[in-house]
N, C-alpha and C positions, 0 to 999 in steps of 0.2 A: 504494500500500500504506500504510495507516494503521500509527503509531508506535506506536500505542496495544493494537496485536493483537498479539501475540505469535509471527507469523507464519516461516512457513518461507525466502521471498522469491524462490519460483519458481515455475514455472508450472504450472497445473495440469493433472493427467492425467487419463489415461481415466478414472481409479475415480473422482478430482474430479465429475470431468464426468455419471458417470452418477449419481453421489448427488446432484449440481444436478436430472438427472431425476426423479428418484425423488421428491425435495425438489419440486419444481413440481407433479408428478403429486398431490402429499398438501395442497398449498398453501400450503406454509408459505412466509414474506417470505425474503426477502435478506439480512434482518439473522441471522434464525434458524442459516440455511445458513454465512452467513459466519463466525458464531462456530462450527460442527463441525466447519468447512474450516480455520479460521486465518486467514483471509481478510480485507479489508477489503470493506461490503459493498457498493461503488461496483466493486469486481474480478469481484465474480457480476452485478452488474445490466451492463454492460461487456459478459460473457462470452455472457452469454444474449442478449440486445440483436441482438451481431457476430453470432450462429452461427446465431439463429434458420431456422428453414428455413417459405421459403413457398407455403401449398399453394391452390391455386386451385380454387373450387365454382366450377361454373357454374349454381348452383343457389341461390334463396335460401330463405327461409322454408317449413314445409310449408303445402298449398295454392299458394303466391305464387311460384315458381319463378323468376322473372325480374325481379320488382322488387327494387331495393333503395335506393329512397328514404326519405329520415328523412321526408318528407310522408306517404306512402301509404295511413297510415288512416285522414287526415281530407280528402283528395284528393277534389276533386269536379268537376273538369277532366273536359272532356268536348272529343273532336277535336281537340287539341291539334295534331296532325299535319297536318289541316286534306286529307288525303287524300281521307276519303267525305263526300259532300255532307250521307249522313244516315247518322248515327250515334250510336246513342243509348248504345255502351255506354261506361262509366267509363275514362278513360285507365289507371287506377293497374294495371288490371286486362287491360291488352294488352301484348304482347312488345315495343315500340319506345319505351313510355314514359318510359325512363331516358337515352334517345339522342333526342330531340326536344323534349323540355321544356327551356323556357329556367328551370325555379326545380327543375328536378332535386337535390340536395343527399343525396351517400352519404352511409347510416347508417355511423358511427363505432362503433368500441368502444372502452371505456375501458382495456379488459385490452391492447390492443392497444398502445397510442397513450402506455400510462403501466404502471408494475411490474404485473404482470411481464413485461409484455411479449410475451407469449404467451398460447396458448390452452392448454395444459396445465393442470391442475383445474380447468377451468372447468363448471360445471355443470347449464350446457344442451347436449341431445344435438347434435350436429353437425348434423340432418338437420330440424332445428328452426332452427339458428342463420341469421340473416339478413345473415348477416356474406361477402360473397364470398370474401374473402382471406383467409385464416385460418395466424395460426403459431404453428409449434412447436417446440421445444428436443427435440433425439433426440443423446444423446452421443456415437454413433457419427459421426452427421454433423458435430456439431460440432470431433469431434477431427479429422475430415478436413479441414476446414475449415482448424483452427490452423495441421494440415504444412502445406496449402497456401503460407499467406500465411510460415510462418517460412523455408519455402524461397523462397520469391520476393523474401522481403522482403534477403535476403540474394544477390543474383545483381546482375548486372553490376560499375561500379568508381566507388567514391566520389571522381570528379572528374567535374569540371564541362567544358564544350567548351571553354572559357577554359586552363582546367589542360592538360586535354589537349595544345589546341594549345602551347604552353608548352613541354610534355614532349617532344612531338614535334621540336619546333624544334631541339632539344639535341642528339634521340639520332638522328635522318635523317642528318645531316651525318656525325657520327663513326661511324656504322655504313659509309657510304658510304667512309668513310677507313679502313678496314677494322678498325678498333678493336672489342675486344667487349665486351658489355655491362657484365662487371666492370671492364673500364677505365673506361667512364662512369660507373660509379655513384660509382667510387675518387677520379675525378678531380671528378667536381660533387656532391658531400653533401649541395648546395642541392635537389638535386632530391627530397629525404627519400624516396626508395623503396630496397626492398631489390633486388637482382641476379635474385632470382626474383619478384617481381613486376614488371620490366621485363619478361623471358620470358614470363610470362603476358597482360601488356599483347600483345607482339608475335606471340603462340599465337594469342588471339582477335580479333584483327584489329581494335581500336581504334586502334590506331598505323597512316600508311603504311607505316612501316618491316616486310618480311613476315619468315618463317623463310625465303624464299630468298634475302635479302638477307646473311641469316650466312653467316659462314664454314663450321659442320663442323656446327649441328645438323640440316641436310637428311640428314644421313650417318648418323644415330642411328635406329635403330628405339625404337618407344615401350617405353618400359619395363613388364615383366612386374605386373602387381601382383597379389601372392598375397592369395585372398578364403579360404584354408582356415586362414587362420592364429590364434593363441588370444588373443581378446578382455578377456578379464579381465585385466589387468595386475600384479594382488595375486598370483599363481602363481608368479610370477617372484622373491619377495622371498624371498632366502637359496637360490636356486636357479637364479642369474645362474652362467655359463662363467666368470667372476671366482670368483663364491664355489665355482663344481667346485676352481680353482686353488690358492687362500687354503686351500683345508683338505685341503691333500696328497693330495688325491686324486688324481693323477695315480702315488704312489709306491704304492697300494691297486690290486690288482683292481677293473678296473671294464668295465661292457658296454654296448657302443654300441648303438642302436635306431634303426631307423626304419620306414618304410612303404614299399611299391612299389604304386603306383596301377594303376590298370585303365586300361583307353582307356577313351572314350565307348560307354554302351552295359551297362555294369554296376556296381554300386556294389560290386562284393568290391574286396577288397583283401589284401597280403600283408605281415604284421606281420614285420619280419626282428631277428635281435637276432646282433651279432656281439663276441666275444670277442677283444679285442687282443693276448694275451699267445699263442694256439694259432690265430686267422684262423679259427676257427671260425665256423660258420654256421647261426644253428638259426632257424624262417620256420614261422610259421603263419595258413592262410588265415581273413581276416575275412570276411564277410558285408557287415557295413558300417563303414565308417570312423569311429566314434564312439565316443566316450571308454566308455562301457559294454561295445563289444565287445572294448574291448583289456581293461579292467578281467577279463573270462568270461577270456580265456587266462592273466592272471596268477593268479586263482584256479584255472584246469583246472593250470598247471606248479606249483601248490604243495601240489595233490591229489598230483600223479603223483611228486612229491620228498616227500614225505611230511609236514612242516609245515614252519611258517616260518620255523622257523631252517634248516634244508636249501635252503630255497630264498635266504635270506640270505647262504648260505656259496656259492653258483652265482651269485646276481646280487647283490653288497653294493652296487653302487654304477650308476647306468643313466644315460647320458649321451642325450638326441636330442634332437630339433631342437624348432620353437613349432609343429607342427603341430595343428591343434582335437582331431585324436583325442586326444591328450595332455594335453588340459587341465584334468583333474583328478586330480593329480598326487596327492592327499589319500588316493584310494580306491585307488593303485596304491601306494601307501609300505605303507600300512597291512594288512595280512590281516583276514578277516573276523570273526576273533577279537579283533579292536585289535591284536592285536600288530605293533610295525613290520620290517616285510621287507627291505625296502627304500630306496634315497635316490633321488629323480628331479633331476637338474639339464638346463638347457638351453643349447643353443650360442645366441650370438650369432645375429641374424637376416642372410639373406644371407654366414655361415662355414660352408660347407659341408665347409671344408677342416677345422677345429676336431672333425671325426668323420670323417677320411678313410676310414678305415680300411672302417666298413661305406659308403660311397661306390665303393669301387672293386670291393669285394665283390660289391657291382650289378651293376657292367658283366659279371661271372660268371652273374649269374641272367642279365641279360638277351641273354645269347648262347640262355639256352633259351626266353625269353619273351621275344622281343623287343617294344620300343613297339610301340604301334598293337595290341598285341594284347589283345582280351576275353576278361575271367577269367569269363565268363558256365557256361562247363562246366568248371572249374577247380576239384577237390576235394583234402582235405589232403592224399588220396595222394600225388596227382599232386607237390606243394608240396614233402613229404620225398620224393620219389623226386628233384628238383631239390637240396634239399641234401645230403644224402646221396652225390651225384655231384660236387657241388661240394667239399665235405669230402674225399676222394678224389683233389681232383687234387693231384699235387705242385707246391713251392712254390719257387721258387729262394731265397727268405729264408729257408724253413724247411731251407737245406741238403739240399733232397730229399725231403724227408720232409712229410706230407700232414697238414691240420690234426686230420684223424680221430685219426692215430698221436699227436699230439700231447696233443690233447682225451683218449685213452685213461693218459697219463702221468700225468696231471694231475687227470682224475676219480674216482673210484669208477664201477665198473661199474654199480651201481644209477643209477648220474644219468646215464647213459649209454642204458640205458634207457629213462628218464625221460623223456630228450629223442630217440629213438627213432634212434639213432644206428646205420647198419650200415656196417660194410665192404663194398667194393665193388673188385674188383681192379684194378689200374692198367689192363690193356687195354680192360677194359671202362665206362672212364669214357667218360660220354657228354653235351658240351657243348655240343649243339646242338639244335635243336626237336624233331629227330627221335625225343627221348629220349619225348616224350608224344605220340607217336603212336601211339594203339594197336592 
């Protein structure tokens, strides 16, 4: 990268890569390119150069199909093959010519062999050009290209078999002496690796030393790793389970949230929201699990409360976890008016305990949905005929009394409504599958 550009000092992307296209397609140099890009113009001659893609004619000039020597138009070789005794016709002019002449010499291209490198704007037809080998810069290829080599270029371990064995030497013995790896690394600092890169040394099998040689990691199953969880990390600023803390929210009304997944086999889902102060339970089915379908219920519950201050005064404050449905927290605060509704904060990742509350609530629905089960014919009915019956049952915290009766003390009969809340008699609660059986 030249000092002298003003550049960004990373690499370039797709949209780079296809205006390099577009840029070759029109002809323009590498200098032209590199001052739109920012660029130094040794990083686009580099780019195109690595990526180019090459495509093979088996065909050369029209008429000429098969030669391509730089001799061929002033070629007056006759039998060079030395196959027919008589043979009067011209070599340049037969299928073997290029494969039996001892002064055979490929024709060169200059676009080839020097900037740019490629055949992109070049301005003889393809089916004209005498050139067998022919390439070309296509961005899409070349952005494949770059994954390729950044991921490869990145794998295996930057030591040497020198080093290796070295490392090895150390950690055999005191593994063998039943010490764990934290002991070695505690006890030789000479060896500069951290406690989890010895583990991954001895995962991959570059060390003798195996995972059957430990003590307790044969005993571990591999840890879960959740791929649903929310990527932007900017969502989280001033809406950390700290800052729920720091701003007394715990001494405010607030309402915990989560999600109950599908098995394999449908993508609904059941948005649940529970109420800590009444164990209330109010669940409405998604379609799909994605921050726009939760965003449609929090606008349908601020239709059916009437605006957003009603719905502010029922949900001031919503606690759940980093799940991707959640992660645009921006368009759930806010009503479609601007006005703000609501606060979203999140637990800690892996504190599930940090919202117990709707956690255990679960283990309620799921006596009528158990796992393993598809929400594939699973409609809202069904959803509030499951809280509604959960709401109903009594509680031994609640001294007896059912978070319905409770949610009724506490609300207005309109939000009651709202959230489509019935009574259901104590005999007839019903918490078991049988309840959606129709």
């Amino acid at each position: 990268m030249s000092k002298l550009i003003p550049g960004n000092h990373k690499h370039l992307t797709i949209e780079d890569r296809r205006y390099i296209e577009q840029s070759l397609d029109e002809s323009k140099s590498f200098r032209e390119i590199s001052k739109y890009l920012c660029k130094d113009p040794s990083t686009i001659s580099d780019e195109v150069f690595k990526n180019r893609v090459a495509n093979t004619w088996n065909k050369g000039s029209f008429n000429n199909p098969h030669n391509f020597c730089v001799h061929r138009f002033r070629c007056k070789k006759v039998n060079a093959c030395r196959k027919l005794i008589i043979c009067d016709t011209k070599c340049r002019s037969c299928s073997i010519c290029n494969l039996v002449c001892a002064d055979y010499e490929k024709e060169q291209c200059r676009r080839i062999h020097k900037a740019p490198y490629v055949c992109n704007g070049c301005n003889t037809p393809r089916n004209k050009c005498p050139i067998s080998t022919k390439y070309d810069y296509n961005a899409k290829a070349a952005q494949r290209q770059y994954m390729q080599r950044l991921s490869s270029s990145r794998e295996g371990i930057a030591l040497t078999k020198k080093e290796l064995h070295s490392l090895d030497s150390v950690v055999r013995p005191l593994i063998a002496q039943g010490q764990s790896p934290y002991m070695i690394i505690a006890n030789h600092p000479e060896l500069g690796i951290s406690v989890n890169t010895l583990y991954n040394y001895i995962n991959q099998g570059v060390l003798l030393t195996r995972n059957i040689d430990l003590k307790r990691k044969v005993k571990f199953k591999p840890r879960k790793v959740h791929s649903t969880q929310i990527k932007n990390r900017e969502v989280f600023i001033g809406r950390t389970y700290a800052d729920f803390k720091t701003s007394h929210a715990d001494e405010l009304e607030f309402v915990e949230m989560d999600t109950v997944k599908s098995a394999q086999g449908s993508s609904k889902c059941i948005l649940t929201f529970y109420f800590p102060d009444t164990q209330l339970l109010y669940a409405h089915l998604l379609h799909r699990c994605t921050p726009g379908a939760v965003k449609a219920v929090f606008d349908k519950l601020q239709n059916a409360l009437g605006d957003a201050y009603d719905f502010a005064m029922v949900f001031p404050i919503i606690l759940t976890d980093r799940g991707v449905e959640f992660g645009d927290p921006d368009s759930l605060e806010t009503s479609p008016e601007g006005i703000v509704r609501t606060g979203i904060y999140y637990c800690d990742p892996m504190r599930s305990n940090q919202k117990a509350g709707i956690e255990n609530v679960h283990t309620m629905l799921r006596m009528i949905l158990p796992k393993k089960t598809v929400f594939t014919d699973l409609t809202q009915w069904d959803v509030r005929k499951c809280y509604n019956h959960i709401n109903n049952a009594t509680r031994k915290n609640l001294n007896g009394s059912t978070p319905y009766h409770e949610a009724f003390k506490m609300f207005d009969e309109e939000v009651l409504k709202a959230l489509q809340l019935q009574y259901i008699a104590p005999d007839d609660v019903v918490l078991s599958p049988k309840l959606l059986k129709h």
